[in-house]
C-alpha positions as CSV (number, residue, x, y, z in Angstrom):
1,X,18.6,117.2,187.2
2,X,18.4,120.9,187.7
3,X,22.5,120.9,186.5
4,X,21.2,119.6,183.1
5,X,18.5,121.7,182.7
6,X,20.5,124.8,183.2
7,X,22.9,123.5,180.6
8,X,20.5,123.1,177.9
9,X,21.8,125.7,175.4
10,X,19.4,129.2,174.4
11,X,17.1,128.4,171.7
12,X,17.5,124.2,172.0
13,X,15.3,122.0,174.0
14,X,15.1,118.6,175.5
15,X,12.7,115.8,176.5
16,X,12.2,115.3,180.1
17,X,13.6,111.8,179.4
18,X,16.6,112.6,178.0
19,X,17.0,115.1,181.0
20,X,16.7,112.4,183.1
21,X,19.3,110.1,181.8
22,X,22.1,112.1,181.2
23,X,21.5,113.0,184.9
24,X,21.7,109.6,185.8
25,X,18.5,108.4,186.3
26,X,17.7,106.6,183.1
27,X,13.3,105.7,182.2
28,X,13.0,108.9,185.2
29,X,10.8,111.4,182.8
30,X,8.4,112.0,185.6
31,X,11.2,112.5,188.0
32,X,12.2,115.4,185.9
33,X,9.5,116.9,186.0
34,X,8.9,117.0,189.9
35,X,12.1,118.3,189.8
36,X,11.4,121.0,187.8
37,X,8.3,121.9,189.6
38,X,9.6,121.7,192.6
39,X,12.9,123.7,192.3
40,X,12.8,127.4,193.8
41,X,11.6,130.3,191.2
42,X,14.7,131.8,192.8
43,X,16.6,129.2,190.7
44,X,15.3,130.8,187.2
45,X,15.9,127.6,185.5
46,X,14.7,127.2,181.8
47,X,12.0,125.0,182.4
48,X,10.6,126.1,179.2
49,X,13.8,124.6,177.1
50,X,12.1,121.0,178.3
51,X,9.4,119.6,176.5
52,X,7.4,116.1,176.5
53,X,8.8,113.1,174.0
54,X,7.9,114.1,170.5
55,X,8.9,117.5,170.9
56,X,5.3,118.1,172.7
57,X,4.5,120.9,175.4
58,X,3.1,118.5,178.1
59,X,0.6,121.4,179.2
60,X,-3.1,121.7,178.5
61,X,-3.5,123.4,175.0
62,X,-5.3,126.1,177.0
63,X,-3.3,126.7,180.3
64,X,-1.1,129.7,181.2
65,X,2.4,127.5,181.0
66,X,1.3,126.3,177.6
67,X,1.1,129.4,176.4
68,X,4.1,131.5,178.2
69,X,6.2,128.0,177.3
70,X,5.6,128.5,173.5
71,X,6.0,132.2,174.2
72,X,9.8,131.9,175.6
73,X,10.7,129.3,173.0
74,X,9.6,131.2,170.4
75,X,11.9,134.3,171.5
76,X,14.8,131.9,171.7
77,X,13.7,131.5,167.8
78,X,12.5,127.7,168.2
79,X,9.5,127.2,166.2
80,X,5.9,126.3,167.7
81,X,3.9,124.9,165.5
82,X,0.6,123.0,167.6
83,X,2.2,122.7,170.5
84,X,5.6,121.0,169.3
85,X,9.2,121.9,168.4
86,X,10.8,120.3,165.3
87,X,12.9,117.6,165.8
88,X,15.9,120.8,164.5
89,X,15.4,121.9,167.7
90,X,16.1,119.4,170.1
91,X,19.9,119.8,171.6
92,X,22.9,116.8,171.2
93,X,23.3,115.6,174.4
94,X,27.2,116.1,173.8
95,X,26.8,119.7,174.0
96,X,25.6,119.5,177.1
C-alpha cells in the first residue's frame, strides 16, 4: 500500500479505501491505515495526502496529526475547511 501512497500526486489526496483497492486489497480501509502507521518515518511517505471517506481527517479535531495534517495539505494548496477536503481535491485513480 505504501507504493500507492507515495504516488498520490502533491496537492491531491485519497481515501484510505481507495488506497486500499487499487493496491489490491479491496473493503481494506483499516489495513491502510496500519500500514501507514506502521511504515518507518525513514520512509517520508505522505501520509497526510490520505484522508477518511468523505474527504474527512480521521484524527481527533484537537490532536497534533489533525492539525500538522491540515497544515501540510493546506501548503500543497488543498483547502481545509472543518476538517475535510473538497471533493476537487481528491486524485483520479488513473493518475496514479
Amino acid at each position: 500500500m505504501w507504493h500507492v501512497v507515495c504516488a498520490i500526486p502533491r496537492g491531491q489526496v485519497l481515501t484510505y479505501g481507495v488506497v486500499a483497492r487499487t493496491a489490491g486489497f479491496p473493503g481494506r480501509a483499516r489495513q491502510a491505515g496500519l500500514a501507514l502507521r506502521l511504515a518507518p518515518d525513514a520512509m517520508n511517505l505522505p501520509w497526510h495526502r490520505v484522508v477518511g471517506a468523505g474527504g474527512r481527517i480521521v484524527f481527533s479535531k484537537n490532536s497534533h496529526q489533525h492539525r500538522e495534517q491540515a497544515r501540510r495539505l493546506r501548503a500543497e494548496g488543498v483547502l481545509v475547511r472543518n476538517g475535510r477536503v473538497p471533493d476537487s481535491a481528491m486524485s483520479l485513480l488513473d493518475e496514479i
